[in-house]
Every structure is written in C-alpha cells, then in structure tokens.
C-alpha positions as CSV (number, residue, x, y, z in Angstrom):
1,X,7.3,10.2,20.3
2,X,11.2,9.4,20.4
3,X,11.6,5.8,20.7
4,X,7.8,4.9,20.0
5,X,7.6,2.1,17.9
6,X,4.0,2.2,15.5
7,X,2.4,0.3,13.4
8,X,-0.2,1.8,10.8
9,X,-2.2,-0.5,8.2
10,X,-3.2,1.1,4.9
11,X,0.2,2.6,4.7
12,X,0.8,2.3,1.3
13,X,-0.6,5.6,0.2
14,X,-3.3,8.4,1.2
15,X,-4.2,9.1,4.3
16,X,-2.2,5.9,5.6
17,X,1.2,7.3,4.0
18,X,0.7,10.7,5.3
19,X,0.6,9.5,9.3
20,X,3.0,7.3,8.7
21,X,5.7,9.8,7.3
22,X,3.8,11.9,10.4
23,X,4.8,10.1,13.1
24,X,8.1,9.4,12.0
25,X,8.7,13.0,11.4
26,X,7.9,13.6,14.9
27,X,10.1,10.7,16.6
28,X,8.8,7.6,16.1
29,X,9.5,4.2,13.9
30,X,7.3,3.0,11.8
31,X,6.1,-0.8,10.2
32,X,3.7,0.0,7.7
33,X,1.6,-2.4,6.0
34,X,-1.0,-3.2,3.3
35,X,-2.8,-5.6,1.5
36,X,-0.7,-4.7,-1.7
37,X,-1.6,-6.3,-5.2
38,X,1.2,-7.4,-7.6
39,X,0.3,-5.0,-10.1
40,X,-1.1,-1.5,-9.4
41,X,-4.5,-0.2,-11.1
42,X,-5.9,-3.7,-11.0
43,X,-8.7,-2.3,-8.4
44,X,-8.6,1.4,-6.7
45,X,-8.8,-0.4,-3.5
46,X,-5.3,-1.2,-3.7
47,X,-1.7,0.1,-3.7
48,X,1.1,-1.9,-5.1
49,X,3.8,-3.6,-3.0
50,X,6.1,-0.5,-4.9
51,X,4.6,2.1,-3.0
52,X,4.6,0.1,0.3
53,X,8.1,0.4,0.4
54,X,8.5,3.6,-1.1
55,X,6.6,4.7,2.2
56,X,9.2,3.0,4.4
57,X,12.0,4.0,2.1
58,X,11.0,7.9,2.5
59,X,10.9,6.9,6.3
60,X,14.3,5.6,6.4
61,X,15.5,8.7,5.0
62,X,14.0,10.6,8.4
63,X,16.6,8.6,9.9
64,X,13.9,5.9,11.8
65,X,13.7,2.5,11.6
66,X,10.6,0.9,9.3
67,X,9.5,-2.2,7.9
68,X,7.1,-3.1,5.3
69,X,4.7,-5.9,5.7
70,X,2.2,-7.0,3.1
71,X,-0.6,-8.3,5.3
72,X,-4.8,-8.4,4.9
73,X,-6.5,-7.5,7.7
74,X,-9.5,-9.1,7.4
75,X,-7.1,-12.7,8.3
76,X,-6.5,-13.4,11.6
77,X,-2.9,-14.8,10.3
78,X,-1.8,-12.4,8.8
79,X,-2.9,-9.8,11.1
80,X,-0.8,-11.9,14.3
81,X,2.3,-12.3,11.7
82,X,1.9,-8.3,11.6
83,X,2.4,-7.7,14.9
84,X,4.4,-10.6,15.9
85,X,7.1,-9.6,13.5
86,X,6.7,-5.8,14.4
87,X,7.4,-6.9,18.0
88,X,10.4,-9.4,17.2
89,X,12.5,-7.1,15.0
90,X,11.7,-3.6,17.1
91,X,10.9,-5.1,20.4
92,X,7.6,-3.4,21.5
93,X,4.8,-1.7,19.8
94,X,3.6,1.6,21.3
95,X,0.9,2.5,18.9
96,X,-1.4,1.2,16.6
97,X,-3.3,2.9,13.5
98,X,-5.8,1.2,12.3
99,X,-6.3,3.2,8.9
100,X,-6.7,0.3,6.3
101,X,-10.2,1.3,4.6
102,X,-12.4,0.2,1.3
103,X,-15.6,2.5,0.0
104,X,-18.5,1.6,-1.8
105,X,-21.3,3.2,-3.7
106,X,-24.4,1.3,-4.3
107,X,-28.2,1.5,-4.1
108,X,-29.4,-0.7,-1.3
109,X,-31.3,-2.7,-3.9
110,X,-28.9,-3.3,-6.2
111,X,-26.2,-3.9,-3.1
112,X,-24.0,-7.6,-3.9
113,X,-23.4,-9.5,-0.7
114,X,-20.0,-9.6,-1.3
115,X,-19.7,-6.1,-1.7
116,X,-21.1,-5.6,2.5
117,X,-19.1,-8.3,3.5
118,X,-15.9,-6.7,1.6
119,X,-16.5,-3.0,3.3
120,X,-17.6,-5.1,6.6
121,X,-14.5,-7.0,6.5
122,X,-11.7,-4.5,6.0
123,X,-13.3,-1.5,7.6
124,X,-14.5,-2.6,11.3
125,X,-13.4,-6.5,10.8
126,X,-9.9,-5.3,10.3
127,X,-10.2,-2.6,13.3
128,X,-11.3,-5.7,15.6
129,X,-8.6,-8.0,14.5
130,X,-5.6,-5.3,14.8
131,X,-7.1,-4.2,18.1
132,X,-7.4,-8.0,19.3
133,X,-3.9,-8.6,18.3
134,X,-2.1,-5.3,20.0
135,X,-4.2,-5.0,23.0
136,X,-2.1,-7.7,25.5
137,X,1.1,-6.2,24.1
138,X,0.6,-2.9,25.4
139,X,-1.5,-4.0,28.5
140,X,1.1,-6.3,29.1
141,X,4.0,-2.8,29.1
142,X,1.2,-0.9,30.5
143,X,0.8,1.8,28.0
144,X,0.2,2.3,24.5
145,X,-1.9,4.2,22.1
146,X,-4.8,3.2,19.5
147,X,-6.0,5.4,16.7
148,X,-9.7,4.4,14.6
149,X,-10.0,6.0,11.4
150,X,-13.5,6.3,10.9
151,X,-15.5,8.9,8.6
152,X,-17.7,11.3,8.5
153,X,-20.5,8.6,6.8
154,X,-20.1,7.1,10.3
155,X,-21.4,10.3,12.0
156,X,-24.3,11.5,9.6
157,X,-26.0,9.4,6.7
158,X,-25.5,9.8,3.2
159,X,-27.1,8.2,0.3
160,X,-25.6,5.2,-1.7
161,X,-23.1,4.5,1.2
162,X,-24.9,2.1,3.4
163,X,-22.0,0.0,4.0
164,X,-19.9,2.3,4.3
165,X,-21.4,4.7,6.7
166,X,-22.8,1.4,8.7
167,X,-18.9,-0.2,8.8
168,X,-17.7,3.7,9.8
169,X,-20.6,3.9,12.4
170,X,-19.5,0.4,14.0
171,X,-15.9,1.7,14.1
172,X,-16.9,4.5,16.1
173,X,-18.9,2.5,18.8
174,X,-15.8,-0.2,18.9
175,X,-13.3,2.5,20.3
176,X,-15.4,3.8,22.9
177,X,-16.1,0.5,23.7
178,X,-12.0,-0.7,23.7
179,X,-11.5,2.5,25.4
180,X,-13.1,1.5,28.2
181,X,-12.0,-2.1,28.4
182,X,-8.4,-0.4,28.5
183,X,-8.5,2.7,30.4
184,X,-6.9,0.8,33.8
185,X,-3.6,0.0,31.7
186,X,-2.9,3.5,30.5
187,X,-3.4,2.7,27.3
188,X,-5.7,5.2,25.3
189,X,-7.9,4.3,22.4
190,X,-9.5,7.5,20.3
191,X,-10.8,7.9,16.7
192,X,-10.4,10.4,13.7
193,X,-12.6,11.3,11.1
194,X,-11.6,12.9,8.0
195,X,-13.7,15.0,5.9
196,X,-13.4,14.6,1.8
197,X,-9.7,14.2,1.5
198,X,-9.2,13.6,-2.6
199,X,-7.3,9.6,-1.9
200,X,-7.5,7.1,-4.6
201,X,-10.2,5.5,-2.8
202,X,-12.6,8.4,-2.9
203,X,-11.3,9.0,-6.8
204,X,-12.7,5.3,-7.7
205,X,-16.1,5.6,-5.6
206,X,-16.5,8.7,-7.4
207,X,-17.7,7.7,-11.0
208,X,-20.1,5.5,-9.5
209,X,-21.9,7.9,-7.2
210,X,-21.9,10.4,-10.1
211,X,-23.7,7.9,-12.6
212,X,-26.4,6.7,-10.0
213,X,-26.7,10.8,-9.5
214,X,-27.0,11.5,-13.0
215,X,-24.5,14.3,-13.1
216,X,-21.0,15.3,-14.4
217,X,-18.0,13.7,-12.1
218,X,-16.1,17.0,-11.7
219,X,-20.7,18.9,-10.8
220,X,-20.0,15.9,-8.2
221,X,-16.8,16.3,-6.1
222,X,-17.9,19.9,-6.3
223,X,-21.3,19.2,-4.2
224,X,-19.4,17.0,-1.7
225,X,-17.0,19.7,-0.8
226,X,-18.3,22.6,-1.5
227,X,-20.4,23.1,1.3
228,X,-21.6,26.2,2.6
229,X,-20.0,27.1,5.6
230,X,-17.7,24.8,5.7
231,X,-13.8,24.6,4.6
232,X,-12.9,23.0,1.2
233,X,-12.4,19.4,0.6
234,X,-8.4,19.0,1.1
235,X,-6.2,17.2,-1.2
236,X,-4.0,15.1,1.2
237,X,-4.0,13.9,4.3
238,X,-1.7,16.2,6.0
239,X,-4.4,17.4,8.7
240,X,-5.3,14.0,9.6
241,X,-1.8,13.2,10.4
242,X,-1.2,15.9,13.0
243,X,-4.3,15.1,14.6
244,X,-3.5,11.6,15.0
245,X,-0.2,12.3,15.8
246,X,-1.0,14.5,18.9
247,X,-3.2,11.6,20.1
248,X,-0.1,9.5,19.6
249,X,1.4,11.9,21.8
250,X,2.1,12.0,25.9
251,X,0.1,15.4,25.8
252,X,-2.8,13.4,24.6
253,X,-2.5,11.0,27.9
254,X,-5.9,12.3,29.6
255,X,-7.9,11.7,25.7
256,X,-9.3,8.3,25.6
257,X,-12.8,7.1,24.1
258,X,-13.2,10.4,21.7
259,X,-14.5,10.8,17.9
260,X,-12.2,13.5,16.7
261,X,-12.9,15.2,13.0
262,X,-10.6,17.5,11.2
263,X,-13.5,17.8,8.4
264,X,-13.7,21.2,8.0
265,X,-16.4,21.5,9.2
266,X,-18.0,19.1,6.6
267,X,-20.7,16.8,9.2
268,X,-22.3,19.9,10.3
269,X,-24.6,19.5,7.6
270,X,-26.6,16.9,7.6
C-alpha cells in the first residue's frame, strides 16, 4: 500500500484505531476521523477529539502522513468536507473505511424512535453518504478500494438488537450492491465482520443487555463469547485490521462484492 492515501471514519479508537495504525503500518497514509465530543465519557458512543489525534499522532510516528478531521457522518456536509479536504491536502484517496458504528440494546416494545433513527443514521446512513462521496473520486482515477464494517447481528439474529442487526444487515446488501455498480472502474468494494471484540461500544451496550437478561454483566460477556466451538471473544481489533488490510491490498484485486468474518467462528451458531 506504499503511496495509498485512506481514509477510515470511526478512527478515534477500537476497531477504527486499530486499521488505521494497520494500514499505515503497511504503507499507506491515513486521514482519520470521528464524530468526537468535547469531553470524553459524556456517552460510550463517542471518543474525544484527544484520542483522534493521538491516533494520527501514533501514525506520524510510522513516518506517514495523517490528518484528523472531526466530521459526523450522518451529514452530508460534513461528510463532502471529509473527503474534499482529504483530497486537497494528499491529492487522491485510494481507499475508504467505512468503520464509524453505534449499538443499541432494547426490547422492540420499549424501542425510542430516536434510538432507530440514531443506529440507522450512523451505521448504514453513514456507509451511503461516505460511499456517495468517494465513489467519482476513485472512478474518476480508475481504481480504489472500499471496506464495510458490518457485524455478525447483520448475518444471524440476536435478541434486543433489532436495530442493530437490521442497520448491519443493510450494510451488507449495500456493498454487494456498490460492488457491482463499480466493478467496470477497478475499484473493489468488500465487507468485514467482526465477532465480539471487547470496544467501548460493546462495554456500554453491555449493562443494558445484561439487566433486560436478568444476569450478572461479567455471566453475560461470558455467554457472548464463550461459545462452543468457537474461538474466544478477542480484546482488540488486531484481526480485523489485517483482514481489512489485505482487502486494501493489490493481492485482493480479484475480491469484490464479499462478506468477510474474522469472528472466530462466532455466527456459526445461530
């Protein structure tokens, strides 16, 4: 990936901060962005502006070029500034992420509206604006690569996640979708899905699921990874990075329009 220029939302920490520090490791520079609020702990959902750019700090010291833009993807605006400015100050954009993500754990009863439209928004919302915003870009150079992160809700159902696993379940049927509307430009559009990976997202979601279960927090990360069969829940993101980069890769040329999971093993059980 020398001389790649990428772009990943959710960068701030997690998954996000893992590719990130990923793909620069392997050659490439990196913008990374997030919503960022001005104080950290205020919701789970979000990283502070600090941690943003610590994550391009720590890439600078790979000796690659990164930026740090505090952008919402569920705005159009902000989403075009993204990329815009990504494109001004490193002249190109070669791949995309597309790892900004919010959970929820709710009965369907007892379900807000705003707290669908929230998961709606970021989670597939997001993925369609960033996709919208890239795709003439790397038509236009004729190549370019686009990574989903979906989830293993969006490839088998689980209780108390209906927006969830419906947001991850849409994100999967956009990139085949893409894929195909892009194919003839060489530019390749695939999706990842993680298994349990111990984020401050899934931390937060936690509590809630564990109540509406009626047991202990620690009885319930132990049933979600502790699956027969299957490989333990991991603790960072580390896996998902190397998958994602070799999709970001030139080996990865003849992949478009797949689902990938590094879970483990976790969605053979349904």
């Amino acid at each position: 990936m020398k001389e790649k220029i990428a772009l990943v939302t959710g960068a701030a920490r997690g998954i996000g901060k893992a590719i990130a520090g990923r793909l620069a490791a392997d050659g490439a520079d990196v913008v990374v962005a997030d919503i960022c609020s001005d104080s950290a702990g205020v919701d789970y959902h979000l990283s502070s502006l600090k941690q943003l750019e610590e994550t391009r700090d720590e890439i600078r010291k790979l000796g690659r070029r990164s930026m740090a833009i505090r952008a919402d993807v569920t705005r159009e605006a902000d989403v075009k500034r993204m990329v815009e400015s990504t494109v001004k100050e490193l002249g190109r954009l070669d791949i995309l992420v597309n790892n900004a993500g919010v959970g929820a754990s709710c009965p369907v009863s007892e379900m807000p509206e705003e707290m669908w439209d929230r998961v709606m928004g970021v989670n597939i919302k997001g993925v369609f604006l960033c996709c919208k915003a890239v795709v003439p870009h790397m038509v236009g150079q004729g190549s370019g690569k686009i990574i989903n992160l979906s989830s293993c809700a969006g490839e088998m159902p689980s209780g108390l996640m209906a927006a969830y696993c419906c947001s991850k379940a849409a994100v999967r049927m956009f990139t085949m979708v893409l894929a195909i509307e892009v194919a003839a430009f060489n530019v390749q559009v695939n999706a990842v899905y993680p298994g349990i990976v111990q984020t401050d997202i899934w931390q937060g979601i936690l509590p809630n699921a564990a109540k509406v279960m009626g047991v202990a927090e620690a009885e319930m990360w132990r049933l979600t990874r502790e699956k027969p069969g299957i490989a333990p829940g991991a603790d960072d993101g580390r896996h998902i990075a190397a998958l994602v980069s070799f999709l970001c890769s030139t080996e990865a040329d003849f992949i478009t329009g797949k689902i990938i999971g590094a879970d483990g093993g976790y969605c053979m059980h349904i």
